[in-house]
Phi, psi and omega in degrees: 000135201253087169287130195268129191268096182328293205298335201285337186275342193263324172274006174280266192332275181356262213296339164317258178326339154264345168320313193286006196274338164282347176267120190262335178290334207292320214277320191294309170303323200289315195310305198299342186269316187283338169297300173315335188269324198246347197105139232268357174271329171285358189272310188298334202246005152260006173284320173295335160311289194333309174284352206257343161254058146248120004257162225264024191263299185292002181262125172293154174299308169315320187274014158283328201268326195273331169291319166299339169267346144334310193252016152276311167294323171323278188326265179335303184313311186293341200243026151259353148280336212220052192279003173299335215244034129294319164311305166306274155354307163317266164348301170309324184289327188281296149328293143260030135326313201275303185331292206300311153333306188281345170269326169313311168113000000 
């Protein structure tokens, strides 16, 4: 059995989720599979990442740096009430790492 370190899944997703942000399908599968695992609230507060690194030619690496980390303490917080859902997550995270790798080139 392979044990998971909550803050690394939660700064994986975390940094994930402002990668995606300039992709709009990617980003539109993520919101909807991280709506479905966390709830239709986490799906609305990754529409507001969308608006607040928009558009994403003018978005600083600080203000990038400062939205993963917002959806790192999100994370971390949910999967110290919620450790089931690491794994999914994790799984998830992984999924898209590679999607966004293969779009990037």
């Amino acid at each position: 059995m392979q044990v998971l370190h909550h803050p690394r899944v939660a700064w994986d997703m975390a940094r994930l989720i402002v990668a995606s942000v300039p992709d709009d399908e990617l980003f539109d599968w993520l919101r909807t599979e991280l709506g479905a695992l966390l709830g239709p609230d986490h799906a609305g507060s990754l529409q507001d990442t969308r608006q607040r690194l928009q558009p994403w030619a003018r978005t600083t690496p600080d203000a990038a740096a400062v939205e993963a980390g917002r959806w790192r303490v999100r994370l971390e917080d949910l999967l110290r009430t919620r450790p089931e859902i690491a794994e999914p997550l994790r799984s998830l995270s992984v999924i898209a790492s590679g999607l966004h790798r293969h779009r990037i080139g």
